[in-house]
Every structure is written in C-alpha cells, then in structure tokens.
KOLKE-600062 format. One record per residue (C-alpha): residue in one letter; x, y, z. Coordinates in steps of 0.2 Angstrom, whole numbers, plus 5000, padded with zeros to 4 digits. Example, Ala and Ser with C-alpha at 12.3 -4.5 7.8 and 13.67 -1.06 7.14 Angstrom:
BEGIN
A506249785039 S506849955036 
END
This chain:
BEGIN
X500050005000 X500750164996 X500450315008 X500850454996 X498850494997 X498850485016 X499050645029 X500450595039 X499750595059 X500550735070 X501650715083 X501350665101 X502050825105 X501050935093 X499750875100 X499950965114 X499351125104 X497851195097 X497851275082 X497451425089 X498751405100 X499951365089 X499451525076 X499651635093 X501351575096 X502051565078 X501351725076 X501951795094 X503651715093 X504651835082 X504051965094 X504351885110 X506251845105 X506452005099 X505652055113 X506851965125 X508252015115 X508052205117 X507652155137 X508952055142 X510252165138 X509252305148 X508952215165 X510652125165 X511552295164 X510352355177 X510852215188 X512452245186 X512552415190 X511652405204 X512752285212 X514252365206 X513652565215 X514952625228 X514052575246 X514452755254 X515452825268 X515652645280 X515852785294 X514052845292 X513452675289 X514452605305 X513252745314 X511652705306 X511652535311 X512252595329 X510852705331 X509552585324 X510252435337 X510152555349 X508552585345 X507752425346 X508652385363 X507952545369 X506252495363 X506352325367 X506652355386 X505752495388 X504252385383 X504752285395 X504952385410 X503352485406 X502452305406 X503052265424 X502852435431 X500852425423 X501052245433 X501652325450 X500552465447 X499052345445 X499452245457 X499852365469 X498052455467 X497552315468 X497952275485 X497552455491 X495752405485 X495852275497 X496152385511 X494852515509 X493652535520 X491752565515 X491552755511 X490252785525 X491652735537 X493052865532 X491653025533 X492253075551 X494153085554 X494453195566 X495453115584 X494853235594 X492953295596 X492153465599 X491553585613 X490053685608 X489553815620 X487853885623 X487554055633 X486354065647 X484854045635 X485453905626 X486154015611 X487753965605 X489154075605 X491053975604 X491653835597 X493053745604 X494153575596 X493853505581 X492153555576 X491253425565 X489353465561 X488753305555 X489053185539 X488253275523 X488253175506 X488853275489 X487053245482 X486453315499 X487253465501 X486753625491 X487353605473 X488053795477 X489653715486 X489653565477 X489953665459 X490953775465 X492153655475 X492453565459 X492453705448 X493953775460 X494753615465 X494553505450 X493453545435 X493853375425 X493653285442 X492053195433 X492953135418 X494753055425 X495152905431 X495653005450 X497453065442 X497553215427 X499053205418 X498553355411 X498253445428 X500153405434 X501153455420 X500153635420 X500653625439 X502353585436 X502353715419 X501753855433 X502953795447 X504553825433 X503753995430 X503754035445 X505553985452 X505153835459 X505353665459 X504353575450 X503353465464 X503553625475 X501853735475 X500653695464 X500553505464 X498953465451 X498353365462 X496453305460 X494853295472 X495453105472 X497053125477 X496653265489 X495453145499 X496753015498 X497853165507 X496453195519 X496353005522 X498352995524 X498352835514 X497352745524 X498552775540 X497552795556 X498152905570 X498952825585 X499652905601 X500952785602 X501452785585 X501652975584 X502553085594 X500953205593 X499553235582 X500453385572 X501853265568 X500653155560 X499753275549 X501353335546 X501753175537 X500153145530 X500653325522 X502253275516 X502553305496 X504053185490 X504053105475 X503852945482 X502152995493 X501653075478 X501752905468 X500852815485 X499652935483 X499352915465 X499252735467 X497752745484 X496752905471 X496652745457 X496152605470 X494852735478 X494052765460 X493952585458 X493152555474 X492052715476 X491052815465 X491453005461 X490053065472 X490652955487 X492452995483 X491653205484 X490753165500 X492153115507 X493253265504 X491553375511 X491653285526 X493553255531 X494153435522 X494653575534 X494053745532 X494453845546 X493853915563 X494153725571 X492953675557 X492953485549 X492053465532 X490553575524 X489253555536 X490353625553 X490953765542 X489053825535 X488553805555 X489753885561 X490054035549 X488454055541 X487253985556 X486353875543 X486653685535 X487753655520 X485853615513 X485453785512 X486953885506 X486854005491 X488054035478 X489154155486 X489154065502 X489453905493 X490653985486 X491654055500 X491653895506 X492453825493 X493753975492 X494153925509 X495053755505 X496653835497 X497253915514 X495753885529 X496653965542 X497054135534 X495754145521 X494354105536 X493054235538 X493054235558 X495254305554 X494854415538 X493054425529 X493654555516 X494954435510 X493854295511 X492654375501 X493854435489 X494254255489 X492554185485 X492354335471 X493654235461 X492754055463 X491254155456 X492254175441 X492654025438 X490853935441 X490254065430 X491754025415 X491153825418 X489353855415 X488753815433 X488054005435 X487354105424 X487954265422 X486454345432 X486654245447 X488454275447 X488354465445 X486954425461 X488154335469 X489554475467 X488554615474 X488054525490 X489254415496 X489154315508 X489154375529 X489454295544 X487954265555 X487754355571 X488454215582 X490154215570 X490254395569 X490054445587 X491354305591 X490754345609 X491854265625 X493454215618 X494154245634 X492754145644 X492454025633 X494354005634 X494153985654 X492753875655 X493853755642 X495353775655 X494453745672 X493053615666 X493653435665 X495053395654 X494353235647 X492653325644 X493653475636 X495553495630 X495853285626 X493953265620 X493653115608 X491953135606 X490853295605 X490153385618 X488753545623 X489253635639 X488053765644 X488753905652 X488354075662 X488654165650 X487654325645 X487854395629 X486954575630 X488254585646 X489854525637 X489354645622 X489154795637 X490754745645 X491754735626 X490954885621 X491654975637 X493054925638 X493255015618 X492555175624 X493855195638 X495355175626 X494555255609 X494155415620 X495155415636 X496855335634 X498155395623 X498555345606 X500055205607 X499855145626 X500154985629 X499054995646 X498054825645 X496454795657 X495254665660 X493554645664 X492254535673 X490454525680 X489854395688 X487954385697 X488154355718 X488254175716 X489754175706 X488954145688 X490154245679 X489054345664 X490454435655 X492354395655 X493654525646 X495554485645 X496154605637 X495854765626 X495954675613 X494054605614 X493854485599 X495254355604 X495354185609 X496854085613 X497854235620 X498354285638 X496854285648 X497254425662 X495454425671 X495954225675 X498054225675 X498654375680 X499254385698 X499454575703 X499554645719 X497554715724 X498354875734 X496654965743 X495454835735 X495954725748 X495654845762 X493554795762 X494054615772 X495154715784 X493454785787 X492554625786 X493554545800 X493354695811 X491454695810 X491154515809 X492454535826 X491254675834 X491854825828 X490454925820 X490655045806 X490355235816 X491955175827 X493455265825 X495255235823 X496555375825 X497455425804 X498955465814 X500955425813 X501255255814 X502855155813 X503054955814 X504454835820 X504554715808 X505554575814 X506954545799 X506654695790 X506754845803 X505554985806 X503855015794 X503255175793 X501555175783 X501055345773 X499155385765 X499155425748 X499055605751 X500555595762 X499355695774 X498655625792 X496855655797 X496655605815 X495255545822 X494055445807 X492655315811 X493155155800 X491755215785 X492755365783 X494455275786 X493755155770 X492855295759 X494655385758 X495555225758 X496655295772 X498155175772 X498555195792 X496855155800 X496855015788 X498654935798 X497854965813 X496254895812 X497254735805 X498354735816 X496854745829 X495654615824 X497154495819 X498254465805 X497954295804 X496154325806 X496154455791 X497154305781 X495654195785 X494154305780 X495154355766 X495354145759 X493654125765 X492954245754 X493854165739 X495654225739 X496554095738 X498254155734 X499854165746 X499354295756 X500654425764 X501154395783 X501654565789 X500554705790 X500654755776 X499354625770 X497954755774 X498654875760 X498454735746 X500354685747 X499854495741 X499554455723 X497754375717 X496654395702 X495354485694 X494154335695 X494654295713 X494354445719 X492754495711 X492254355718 X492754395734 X491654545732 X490154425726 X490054345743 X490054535752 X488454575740 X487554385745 X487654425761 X489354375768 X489454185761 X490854125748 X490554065730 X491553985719 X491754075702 X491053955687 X490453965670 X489953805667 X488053755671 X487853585661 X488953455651 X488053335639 X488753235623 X488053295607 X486453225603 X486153165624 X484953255635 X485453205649 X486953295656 X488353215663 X488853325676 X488153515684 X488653675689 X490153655699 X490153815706 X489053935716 X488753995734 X489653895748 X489853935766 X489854095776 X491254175780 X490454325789 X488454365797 X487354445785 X487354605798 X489454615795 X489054615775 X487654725776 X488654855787 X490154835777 X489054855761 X488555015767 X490255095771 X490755035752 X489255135746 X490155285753 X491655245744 X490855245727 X489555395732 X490655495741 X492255435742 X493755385731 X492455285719 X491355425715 X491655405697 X491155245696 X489355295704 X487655275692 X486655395694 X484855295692 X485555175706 X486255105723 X488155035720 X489455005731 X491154955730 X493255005731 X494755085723 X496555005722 X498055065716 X499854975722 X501155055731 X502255055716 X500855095705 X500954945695 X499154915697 X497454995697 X495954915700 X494154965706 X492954835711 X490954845716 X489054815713 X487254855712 X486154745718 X485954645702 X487954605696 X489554615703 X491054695691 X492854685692 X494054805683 X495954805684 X497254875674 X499054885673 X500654825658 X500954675658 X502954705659 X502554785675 X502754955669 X502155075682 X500655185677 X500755365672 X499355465681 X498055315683 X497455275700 X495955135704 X494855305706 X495255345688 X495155255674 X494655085680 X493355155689 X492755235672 X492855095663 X491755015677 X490455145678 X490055115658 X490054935659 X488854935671 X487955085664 X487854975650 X487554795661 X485854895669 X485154935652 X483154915655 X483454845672 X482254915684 X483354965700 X483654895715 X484154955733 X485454885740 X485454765755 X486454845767 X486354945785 X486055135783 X487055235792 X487955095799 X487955025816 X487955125834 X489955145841 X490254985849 X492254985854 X493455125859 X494355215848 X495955115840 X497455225841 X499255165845 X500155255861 X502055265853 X502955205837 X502755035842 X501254905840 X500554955859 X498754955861 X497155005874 X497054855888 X495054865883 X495654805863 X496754675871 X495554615883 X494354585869 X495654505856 X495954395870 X494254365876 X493854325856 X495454215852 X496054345840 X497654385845 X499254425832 X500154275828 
END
C-alpha cells in the first residue's frame, strides 16, 4: 500500500497544541524573541549596575546601624519595663482596693471631738476642738458648694480616672514659672488624690505611734515623690472602689476649712448659722474658696479677703457653666456674711476659761463631741466689750500699751461677762481676768473691814489716821504713809474705808488679827499666798481679777463664799441627759449677813462719796472699792448694784508702772459704763445693806508710841475672842 495519498498523523508532542494556540505562538514568537532580546540586555546591565554602586561612607553606615540597634534595645526594654511597672501598678492597686474601707466609714476623721457652748439661754456662741457638724452626702448638700468646690478644686474631676495628667504637667509648667521646683507649690493634684491626702493613705492616728498629732498630719502632708506615687496609686484604687459622688462626700466631710471646722456641714453652722443644705451661691462659694488656705482665708480672721476669695470662685463657676451670668453678677453684689453668732465672736476669753477649768477629758483631750451650757450672758459680754472700747478709743492715749480686764459675775458666782484683754475679739491669748496675779493694793482693804465687824467692831467706830511705825521682825522699822501723804486723826472706819486711808487700815488689821484677816480673806475666795506682815491690809499679796470679784460676790449675797463658774451643764451631742452640773455657786459663810450688810454700806460711801465716785450710776444703789499698788503697777476698782457684781483692773503686763491712773480713775470709768451698760432696761434695785451703819460699839483704836501697843479694853477683847496676832 502506498501512503503518498495519506495525511501523515501529527506528533505526540504537537498534539499538545491547538491550532489556535499554535497560530498565537507562531505568530507571537518573532515578537517575543525580539522581545527578550532588546530586554535582556536591559535588566542584565541594570543588575549589574546595581550591584556594582559604591556602598557609601562605611563611617555613616557603622552609625546607622548603631543608632537603629540602639533603637530596638531601647524599645525592646522599655516595653518591657513599662509591662512590669503596669504589673506592679496593677497589682499594687489592687491590694490597696483590698484595704479600703466602706466609704460611709471614712466620713468622720477627726481624733479629737468638739465643745460647743451655749450661753445662758441655750444660744450658742464658741466653738472649741475639732468641730464636726454632722455627715452630709455630695447629692445632699446644696449643689452651690458642690459646683463650685469642683469648679475650684478639679473641674475634670467627673471625667478622669482619679489622676489628670494634664492637671500635673500645668502644675509643674506653673511651678517652673514661678521659680520653683517642680513638685513644689502647685501640685495638680485631683479631688481624688486630695481625699486620699485627707485620708493619709489609709494610715490611722495612734498615740503611740506618733510623737503628737501635728507630727502625724505633718506626714500625711508630706510632698515627696515617692508619697506622691503612693498617693497616686490609693486615688486609682479609691476610683475603683467608690464612686465619684462618694469619693466627693468624702472630701466634704474630712476637708478642713477653718475656725476648728471639719467638712462642709461644721463650716456652713458655724460661719453661716445654717446647714450646707441651704447655702447659696456666694456662700457656697466661700466655702469652697476656703480650701486653698482655711486658716487665713477664714472669715472669723479676715471676711474681706475671704470674700475677695469667694469673688474669684464665682468666676470660675460662672466660666464652667454652673452660673449664669445673672446669678453670678447676684452673687458678686451680695456676698456672703457671717451670721450673728460668728460675727460677734462673743467670750473668747470665757469660753477659753470654761475650756481650761472644766474637765480635761470632757474638754482639752475630747474624743467625742460635747454641749456645755454655760453662764454666759451675751447682752452683758457685748456691754462689757463695748466698754472696755469706749475707755481706750476716748480716754487713753494713742500708742499705750495699758491692758485691762473685765468681769461680771451675778452674787452666786455665775460669771456673765469675761474680758481679757483690750483686745475683745480674741481667743487663745493671755487671759488676764483668770491668770494674771497682781497685787490688789486698797481693794483688799473691804475684808480688813469684814474681820473687824464680823469681830464686833461696828462701822461709826473710830480709829486714829495718825503716825504709825511697825517693828518688823527681819526687816526693821515700817512706817505706813496715806496716799496724800497727809494724816487725818480721828476717822470712824466708813470714813477710814471711803478715803482708803492706808494707816487706820494697819491698825484695824493689826487689831482684829492678821491671821484672822488671812482667813476672811481665803474664805471669801482668795486663795492665793497671802502676805504675813501688816502690810497684807494694803493689798501687798497678789490674786486675780476673777478671785477677787468673787470675793466681792460673797459681800453682796450676804457674807457667804462662791465659787466662780461658767459652766452649768455638760452633755454629749445628741444626749439630753447631762453628765455632770454646775460645779460652782454659793458655799459657806464666811461672815453674818449683819457684818455684809454693814460693810455694804460703808462701800456705798466709797463709790458715792468717796474715792469711787466716778464709778457711781446715777439711776442706782452701788457699792464698791478703789486699788492702786504702792508701786503703782496696778489699778483696780471693784463693786456692785444689787443685780451684778464687776471687776476692773488694769496695769502692763511688763509691770510697767502707770502714768497718772489710780483705781479711782480710769478703771473706775471703765466700770461705771460697763455697768451703765449691764443695767440697760433693768428696773433698779436697793441695795441690801445697813443705813448709816451700826451704833459705836468699841473704843477708839489708836496706838500709844511707834510701836504695835494697844488699849488694855482691845486686848482684853482680842483675848476674850481668840484673836490675837500670831
């Protein structure tokens, strides 16, 4: 067979292509080598070229790949690090969250309680310790304080997580700026961090841990860097554990802002007379201005630079949307004022007195809180204050340091009005109606006379104003002088005592007894070291103001001693049932009611008629005496109607003596217009005493030479009573 006709089959290989495939191809292939030909001899050269470059400066490229190690290892470990300080940090909130207390347990953290004293009509007047008015919650107090204490303390205090980055590196910016460190001043803290402050980390105070409580605030105020981390890491656990309004009630309650006051509801009582409830803006306000510097910026120290203060707060609620601009510009123009209590600030001294002779657990080392009603008379105090101004804007010259001090006190010994000082509106300063010991001079003289009536003498006997000079064992002869260096013979003892004659005073001592004088003297009251010589019956001893107006106290009730006091009741907060009682009052006699009632009388004379007669009040009955000290160190005048008794002395307190004041002076002006004053709208009263004194009783005391020789009828008596000098 001949295959000439036949198609030949294709190959196993063409096969492998369509027809189409194989048209694309031949008809693609002189393109495609051409194609690769022009290529190839591009990219190979490219290659080469690139291979072939120069690689640079090897220095500069040593560098580079320095820097970029570096780098990596700085990234690398700083990675690192940061993830165990988030650990540490985690796990050291963590634990704090552990520790915290529930947040109604942290409201209250004062270690010492509160004295809050009422006057005789249940008004109260002083605050003493730390004052703590009650708990309050952020949603409970007036939205006033609570906007403005975050508008000046922490306006982002609702949107961080209890620290504010942003807030401490503005603090730091403003520190630089100012010269400072840059943790010193200004320290951006927030509310949170703040109430982690106030709750000093969770640190409670204990006595035997701490050398005294200022130490330990002291270190719960500390601002190191290393606190300031602690304290950021407690702010982060109490924002885990509390919520912002709890973490804010917290820091109303525990924040102190002045005048002894703990936490927002103390300071609206005690400033404003009114709960944190009920606060305004401009009272809120000046609360809130009050947290930056309480002790300064209180209003009790300085109102105008509190209110200055609570102007800038204003502002700022008023930028932040929490006032309109009406009730700002409202606000502005009547800012807030102290209520009458805060403002009259009325018995600093007392209530100083009553705090350092009550109790000492009940009053000074107080845990808990505690209402003392006291004696005290406000109208009284305010006349006794306002007196005491008079005098020395009017009557004493510009630039004397002359102090004086006041008290009145009712015949039982309740003391109404207490003055320490010329400086009226005080508390914690030298209290010269209860400390100072000065000599009485002629005030003493009326329990010379007490003796001698309560011995038998009677007020019409007479004694001779005559030269007189005493033997004085160990100190040689004692002549005596009268203040006008005069001598006026025969006097009965009323006019011996209206002139405050000094030599029928030594004698009629002398003749009822020194050591009976002594013990009238201490049984009336006076308990300080009386002198031993004769010269005790010219004031020679030293006592005080309240010591001897109370002396004078037991002459008006009728010759029985009393015991100054203040205090009438003592009860916890929130108790009505007291735990103790008036302490003080009326105890035994010392001398009959006839001895008080004559001796009354010849005190009248003094203030009527005698060296007291400008101290008299002309709508009424008073009686009292004039004392000046020998050296004229002191100058007192004490007496009373029949309603109060009132004490005045002054002096300096270096002991400087007076220019040109006597008792019949000045203290007896400064008496007359307190009591001018005290007597307001009080119907008067006579006096209880005997008119005109007693009939003559005893012969004439009078010495024979220059010696202490008397009558044989005087000794017989002396001996017959037991009263002998000893």
């Amino acid at each position: 067979m001949s295959d000439s006709g036949r198609k030949k089959p294709p190959l196993v290989a063409e096969r492998r292509y369509s027809k189409t495939s194989k048209t694309k191809s031949k008809a693609s292939t002189p393109k495609k080598a051409a194609a690769s030909k022009s290529a190839k001899p591009k990219r190979r050269p490219t290659k080469r070229k690139a291979s072939a470059k120069p690689a640079g400066n090897p220095i500069l490229r040593f560098f580079k790949r320095l820097i970029g190690l570096i780098l990596r290892v700085i990234w690398g470990f700083s990675w690192r690090v940061g993830a165990v300080v988030a650990l540490i940090v985690a796990l050291s909130v963590g634990y704090v969250y552990t520790t915290l207390p529930e947040a109604g347990a942290v409201l209250d953290g004062r270690a010492k309680g509160s004295v809050t004293m009422t006057d005789r009509d249940g008004q109260v007047f002083a605050w003493r310790g730390d004052q703590f008015g009650g708990v309050v919650t952020a949603d409970a107090v007036s939205p006033h304080l609570k906007n403005a204490v975050v508008a000046t303390e922490d306006k982002r205090f609702y949107r961080h997580f209890g620290i504010s980055p942003r807030g401490v590196a503005s603090a730091i910016r403003i520190n630089l700026r100012e010269g400072r460190g840059p943790l010193s001043g200004h320290g951006g803290s927030t509310i949170t961090q703040q109430t982690a402050k106030l709750l000093c980390l969770g640190v409670e105070y204990n006595s035997d841990d701490w050398e005294s409580e200022a130490a330990y605030e002291s270190d719960c105020r500390q601002g190191s860097l290393w606190r300031k981390i602690k304290e950021a890491i407690y702010a982060l656990a109490m924002e885990s554990k509390y919520s912002k309004d709890e973490i804010l009630s917290i820091y109303l309650n525990r924040a102190y802002m002045g005048g002894g006051a703990y936490g927002a509801e103390a300071a609206a009582q005690r400033f404003f007379g009114k709960p944190a409830s009920a606060l305004d803006p401009a009272e809120g306000a000046m609360l809130a201005g009050l947290l930056t510097a309480p002790t300064s910026l209180a209003p009790t120290n300085n109102l105008q630079r509190s209110q200055n203060r609570a102007a800038v707060v204003i502002d700022l609620m008023r930028d932040q949307g929490y006032l309109s601009d009406t009730a700002a510009q409202n606000a502005l123009n009547h800012p807030a004022e102290l209520s009458p209590a805060a403002e009259a600030r009325a018995g600093g001294y007392f209530a100083d007195w009553v705090m350092s002779s009550g109790p000492e657990f009940f009053t000074r080392n107080s845990t808990s809180d505690v209402v003392i009603r006291t004696t005290l008379d406000q109208r009284i105090q305010k006349a006794a204050e306002e007196a005491m101004n008079y005098i020395y804007s009017e009557k004493v010259k510009d630039g004397s340091e002359a102090q004086a001090a006041i008290v009145v006190m009712s015949a039982d010994g309740a003391v109404r009005a207490m003055v320490g000082g010329r400086e009226t509106r005080v508390s914690g300063v030298f209290n010269r109606a209860t400390t100072a010991k000065r000599q009485s001079g002629s005030a003493f003289k009326p329990f010379v006379y007490a003796t001698a009536l309560e011995l038998g003498w009677s007020s019409n006997d007479t004694v001779m104003d005559e030269p007189l000079t005493i033997n004085i064992p160990g100190s040689g002869p004692w002549s005596p002088k009268n203040y006008d260096k005069k001598y006026h013979g025969e006097v009965t003892l009323t006019e011996a005592l209206r002139s405050s004659l000094n030599i029928p005073a030594v004698k009629m001592a002398r003749a009822a007894g020194l050591d009976n004088v002594r013990r009238v003297a201490e049984g009336f009251g006076i308990k300080s070291d009386l002198a031993q010589g004769p010269a005790l019956a010219l004031g020679a001893s030293e006592t005080t103001l309240i010591e001897m107006t109370g002396a004078y106290a037991g002459i008006l009730n009728g010759g029985s001693s009393v015991t100054p006091y203040g205090l009438v009741e003592l009860r916890m907060q929130g108790d009505d049932d007291p735990l103790m009682t008036a302490t003080g009052g009326i105890r035994e006699r010392v001398i009959s009611e006839n001895a008080a009632r004559e001796l009354t009388w010849m005190m009248y004379n003094v203030a009527t008629r005698g060296s007291g007669r400008r101290a008299n009040l002309d709508d009424r009955e008073v009686a009292g005496k004039t004392g000046t000290s020998s050296d004229a160190k002191d100058a007192w005048f004490i007496g009373f109607s029949a309603d109060y008794v009132a004490g005045v002395w002054m002096g300096y307190d270096n002991n400087t003596p007076l220019s040109g004041v006597t008792g019949s002076g000045l203290p007896a002006e400064i008496w007359h217009e307190t009591m001018t004053r005290v007597h307001d709208g009080i119907d008067p009263k006579p006096l209880p005493m005997l008119r005109d004194g007693s009939p003559p009783k005893k012969t004439k005391v009078r010495n024979d030479s220059n010696d202490d020789t008397r009558g044989g009828i005087d000794k017989l008596l002396r001996d017959l009573l037991g009263t002998g000098d000893r």
